[in-house]
Structure formats: C-alpha cells, structure tokens
PLY file of the C-alpha trace (Angstrom):
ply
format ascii 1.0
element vertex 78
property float x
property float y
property float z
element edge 77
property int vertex1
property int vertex2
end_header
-10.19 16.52 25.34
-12.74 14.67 22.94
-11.39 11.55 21.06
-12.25 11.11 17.73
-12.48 8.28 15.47
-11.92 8.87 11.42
-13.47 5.85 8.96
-10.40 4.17 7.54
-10.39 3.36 4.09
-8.27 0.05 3.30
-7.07 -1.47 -0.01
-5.72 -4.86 -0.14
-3.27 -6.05 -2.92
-1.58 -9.38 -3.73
1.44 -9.49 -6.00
2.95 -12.97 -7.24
6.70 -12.40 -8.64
9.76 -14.28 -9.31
12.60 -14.22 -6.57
15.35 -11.82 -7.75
17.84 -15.01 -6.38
16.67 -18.09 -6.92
13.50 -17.07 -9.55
11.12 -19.00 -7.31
7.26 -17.30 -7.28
7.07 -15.20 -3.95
3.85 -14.27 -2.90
2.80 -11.39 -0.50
-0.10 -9.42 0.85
-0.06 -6.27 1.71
-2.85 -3.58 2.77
-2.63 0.04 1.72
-5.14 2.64 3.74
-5.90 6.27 4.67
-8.78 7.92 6.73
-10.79 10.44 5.94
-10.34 13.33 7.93
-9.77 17.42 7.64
-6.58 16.79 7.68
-6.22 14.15 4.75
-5.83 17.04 2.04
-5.19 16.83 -2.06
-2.17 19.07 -3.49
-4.29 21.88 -3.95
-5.90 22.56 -0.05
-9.11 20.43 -0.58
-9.55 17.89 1.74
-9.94 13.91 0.17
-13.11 12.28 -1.00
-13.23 9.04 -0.72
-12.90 8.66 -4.76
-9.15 10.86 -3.77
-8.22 8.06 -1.62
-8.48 5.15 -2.98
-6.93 6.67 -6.36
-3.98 7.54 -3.74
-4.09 4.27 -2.66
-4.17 2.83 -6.17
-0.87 4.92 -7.33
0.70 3.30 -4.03
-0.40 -0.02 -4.24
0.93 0.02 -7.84
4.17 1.30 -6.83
4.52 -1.77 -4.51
3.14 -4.20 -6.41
6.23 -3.17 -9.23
9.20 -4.04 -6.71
11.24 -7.05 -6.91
11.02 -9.50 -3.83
13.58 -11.98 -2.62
12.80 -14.85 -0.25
13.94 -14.48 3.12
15.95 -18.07 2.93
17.73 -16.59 -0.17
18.25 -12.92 1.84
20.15 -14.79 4.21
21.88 -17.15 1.80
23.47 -13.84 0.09
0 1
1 2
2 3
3 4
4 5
5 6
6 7
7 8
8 9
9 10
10 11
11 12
12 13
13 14
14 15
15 16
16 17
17 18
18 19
19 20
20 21
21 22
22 23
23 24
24 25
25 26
26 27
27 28
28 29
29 30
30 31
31 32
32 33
33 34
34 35
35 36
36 37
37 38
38 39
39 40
40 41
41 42
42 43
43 44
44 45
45 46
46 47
47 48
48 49
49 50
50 51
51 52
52 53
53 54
54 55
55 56
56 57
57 58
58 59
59 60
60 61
61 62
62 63
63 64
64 65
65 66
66 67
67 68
68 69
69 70
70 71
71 72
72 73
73 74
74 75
75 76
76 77
C-alpha cells in the first residue's frame, strides 16, 4: 500500500486578551492548518484551493481568537 504525503497548509495566530478572573493580559499562540488533498472538499463537491483553505482557516482562527481566556492560576483558584 503506497503512503502518501499531502502539503499542509498552516496559519499561525496570536491573541492578547484580558483574563475573564483577574483581567490580567493572557497571551496565547495557536496554529490553525489543513492539507490539500482530494479529500479536503468545499460545500458544494469541489475539492479546496489553496485560496479555500486559508479563508477556512481565517473564519477559524477568527472564531478562536474571539473567546475569552482565563489563566490557569486563576482556573484553579475558582
């Protein structure tokens, strides 16, 4: 059985928000990717360009970057 390799297409995103305890800035990192392959397919059948992805990765990465954080001293505080 052949092994195959698909490119991977990464997006990295920082956010910088306040804590929702103490209000404190928390930082994070996070990276956001797809590959494309036959299988990687839009709503309607076609298979992703690489445009398609990173606008997929875009709608994600914005979905992330709009959720509260909380420290993990304050998580454990609560």
């Amino acid at each position: 059985m052949p092994t195959y390799r698909f490119t991977e297409y990464p997006l990295t995103e920082k956010k910088s928000v306040p804590c929702t305890v103490c209000g404190k800035k928390v930082r994070r990192q996070r990276t956001f990717s797809q590959t494309l392959n036959p299988f990687n397919k839009n709503e309607d059948g076609s298979v992703k360009t690489v445009p398609d992805i990173y606008r997929a990765l875009r709608v994600q990465a914005d979905a992330w970057k709009a959720e509260p954080e909380t420290h993990p001293g304050c998580e454990a505080a609560s």
